[in-house]
N, C-alpha and C positions, 0 to 999 in steps of 0.2 A: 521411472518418471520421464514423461515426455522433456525433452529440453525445447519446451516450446515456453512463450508467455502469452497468454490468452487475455486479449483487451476487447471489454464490453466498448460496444462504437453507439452516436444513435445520431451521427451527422453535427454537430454540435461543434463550436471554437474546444470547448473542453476535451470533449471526447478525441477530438485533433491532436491536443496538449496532450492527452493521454496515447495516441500511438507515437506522436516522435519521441516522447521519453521511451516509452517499450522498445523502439528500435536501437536507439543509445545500448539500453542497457542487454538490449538481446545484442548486438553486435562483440559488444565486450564480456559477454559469454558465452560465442558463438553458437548462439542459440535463431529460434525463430520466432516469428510472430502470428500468432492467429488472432482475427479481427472476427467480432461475435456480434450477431445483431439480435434483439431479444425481443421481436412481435409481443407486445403486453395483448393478452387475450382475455385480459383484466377477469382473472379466474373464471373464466368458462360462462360470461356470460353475452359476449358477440359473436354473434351470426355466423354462419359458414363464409355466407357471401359477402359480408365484412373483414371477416378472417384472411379470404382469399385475397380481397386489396389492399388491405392492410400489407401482407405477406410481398404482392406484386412489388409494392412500395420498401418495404425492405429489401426486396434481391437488389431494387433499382440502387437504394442508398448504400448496400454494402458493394456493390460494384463499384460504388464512386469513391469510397473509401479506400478500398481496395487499390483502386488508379493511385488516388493521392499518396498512398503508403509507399508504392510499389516507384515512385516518385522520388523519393526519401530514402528509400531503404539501402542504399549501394549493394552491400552483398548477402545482405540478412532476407532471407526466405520470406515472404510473405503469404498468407491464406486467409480465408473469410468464408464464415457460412451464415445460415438463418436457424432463427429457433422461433419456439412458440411459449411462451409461457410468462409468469410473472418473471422480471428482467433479471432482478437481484437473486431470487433464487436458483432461477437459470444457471445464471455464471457460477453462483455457489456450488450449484449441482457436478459440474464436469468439470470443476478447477482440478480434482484431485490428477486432473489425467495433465496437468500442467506445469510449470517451473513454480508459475507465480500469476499472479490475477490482476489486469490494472483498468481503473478508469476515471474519468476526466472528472473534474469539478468543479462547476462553472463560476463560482464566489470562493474568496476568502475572505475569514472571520472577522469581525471583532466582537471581545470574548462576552459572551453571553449573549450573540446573535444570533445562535440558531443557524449560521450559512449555509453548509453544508445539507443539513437536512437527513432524515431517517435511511435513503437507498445507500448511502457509503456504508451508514453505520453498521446497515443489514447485511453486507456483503462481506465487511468485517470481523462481524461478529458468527457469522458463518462458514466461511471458507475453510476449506483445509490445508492450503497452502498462504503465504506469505499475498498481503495485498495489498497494490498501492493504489493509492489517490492521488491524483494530480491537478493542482487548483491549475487553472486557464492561466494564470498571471505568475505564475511561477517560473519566469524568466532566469535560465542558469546565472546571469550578468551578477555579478557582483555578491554571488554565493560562495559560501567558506566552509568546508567542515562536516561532518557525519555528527548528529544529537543522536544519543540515546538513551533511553531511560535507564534507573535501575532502581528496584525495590526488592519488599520481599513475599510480591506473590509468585507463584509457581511460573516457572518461563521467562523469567525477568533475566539468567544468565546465558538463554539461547539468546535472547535479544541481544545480548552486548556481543556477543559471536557474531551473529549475521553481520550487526554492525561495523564490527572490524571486517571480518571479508567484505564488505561492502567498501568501508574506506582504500583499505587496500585495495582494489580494484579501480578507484577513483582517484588516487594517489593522494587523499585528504586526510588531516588528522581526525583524531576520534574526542568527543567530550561527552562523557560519561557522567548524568544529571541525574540525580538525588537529591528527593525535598525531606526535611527534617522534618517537614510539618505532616505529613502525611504520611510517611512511613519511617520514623526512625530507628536504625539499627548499626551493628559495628560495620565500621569499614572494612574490620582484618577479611573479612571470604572476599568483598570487590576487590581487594588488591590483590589477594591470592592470584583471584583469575585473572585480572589483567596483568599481574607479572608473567601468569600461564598464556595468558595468550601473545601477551607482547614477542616473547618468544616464538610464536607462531606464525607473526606477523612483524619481523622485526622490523620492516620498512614504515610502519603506522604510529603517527604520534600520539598519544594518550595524556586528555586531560580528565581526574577527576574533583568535580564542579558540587557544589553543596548549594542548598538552594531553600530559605522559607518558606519561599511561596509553593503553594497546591501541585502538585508534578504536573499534573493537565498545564495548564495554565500557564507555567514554567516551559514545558515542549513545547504549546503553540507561540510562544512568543518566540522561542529559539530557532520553530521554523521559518519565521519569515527571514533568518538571514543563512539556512543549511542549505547546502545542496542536499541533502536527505538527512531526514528523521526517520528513525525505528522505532519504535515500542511493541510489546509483546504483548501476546493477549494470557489475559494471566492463569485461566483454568481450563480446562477438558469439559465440552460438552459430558453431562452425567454425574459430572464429580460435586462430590457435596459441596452445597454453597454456591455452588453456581452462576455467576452474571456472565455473559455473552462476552461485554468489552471493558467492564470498569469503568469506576468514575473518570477514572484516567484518563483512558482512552477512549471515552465520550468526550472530554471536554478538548483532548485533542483535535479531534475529528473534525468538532462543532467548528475547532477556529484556526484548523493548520494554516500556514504561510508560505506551505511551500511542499514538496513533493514528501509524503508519508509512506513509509511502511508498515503493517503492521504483521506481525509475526506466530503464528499460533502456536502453540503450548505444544502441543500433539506431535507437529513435525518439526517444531525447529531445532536447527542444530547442526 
């Protein structure tokens, strides 16, 4: 796997918010950054000679991105190229060659608003590696703490992994979020693992948090005071039963408050 992070850009305050977080976090994985610009060719149906200005106008804006990053980046590699196609499936398409996938979003929630909108949710529910979303106003100032989910669909205990390497890397505790109301089950396998990982991660605090309310609904409110939230995406494209992202992590999505990850089933871990 490339230790690159590949951030969808398209000139935007958001998409901004979304390469200075990538560089944070590629710096403290000595990793790099590639900046993607995604020409919507709005399926095949503009012009060559639209196509091509279109295109002109992206080299322009990925160069100016490219400056601004390259501005920012102290010792973290940066790169940028042009694509053609529909945006979201774009980036979904060649993430797999990447650490991780991120990009900006210009609103945050409130819950049953709709902010976010269907391109996160597609690129989430697609990817095959780990992908964040970064709302524009998700200011580190006065954030505490790694949220994570945990249920009991499939990939719920890669999630709480990432999340402790995560914390651990950020030198923040962990709070570990389970709604009663929406998936209730025994505690004894969460504490199993997090006794197994605490040991993995001795330096990482561990809260686990019980919760009524809807587990979506539950994270997006936790995200407006995280420096990162996790959730896991809960099945394998093909596997019976099937939803993309969950109730879950739609209603996540819909109204994060603050920097998301979300995690796929397939690879995490």
């Amino acid at each position: 796997m490339n230790r690159t992070i590949l951030v969808g850009i398209d000139g935007s305050v958001a998409s901004r918010s979304a390469i200075a977080w990538a560089i944070t976090r590629a710096d403290a994985l000595d990793a790099g950054v590639m900046l993607l610009t995604v020409v919507d060719d709005e399926w095949g149906t503009i012009s060559d000679r639209d196509l091509r200005e279109l295109r002109t106008d992206a080299e322009r804006l990925a160069a100016d991105e490219l400056a601004y990053a390259r501005q920012i980046a102290g010792r973290v590699p940066i790169s940028a190229a042009v694509d053609v196609g529909a945006p979201m499936l774009e980036l979904a398409s060649v993430a797999s060659e990447y650490e991780s996938v991120a990009i900006g979003s210009h609103k945050t929630g409130t819950f049953h608003g709709h902010a976010l909108g269907a391109r996160g949710l597609q690129l989430a529910a697609t990817a095959p590696v780990p992908v964040a979303i970064v709302p524009s106003s998700s200011s580190a100032n006065g954030r505490r703490g790694v949220i994570v989910g945990a249920g009991n669909a499939p990939g719920w205990i890669d999630a709480v992994r990432f999340a402790m390497r995560e914390a651990a890397r950020l030198e923040e505790p962990v709070m570990v979020l389970r709604s009663d109301r929406d998936t209730p089950f025994d505690d004894r396998a969460l504490r199993s693992l997090l006794e197994a990982t605490d040991a993995d991660e001795p330096s990482v605090d561990i809260e686990l948090r019980r919760t009524t309310t809807p587990a979506g609904e539950a994270l997006a409110s936790a995200s407006r005071r995280a420096v990162l939230t996790v959730s896991g995406r809960p099945t394998e494209p093909g596997a019976r039963g099937y939803r993309p992202l969950g109730r879950t992590n739609n209603d996540l999505l819909m109204n994060a408050g603050g920097p998301v990850i979300i995690v796929p089933h397939a690879t995490a871990g």
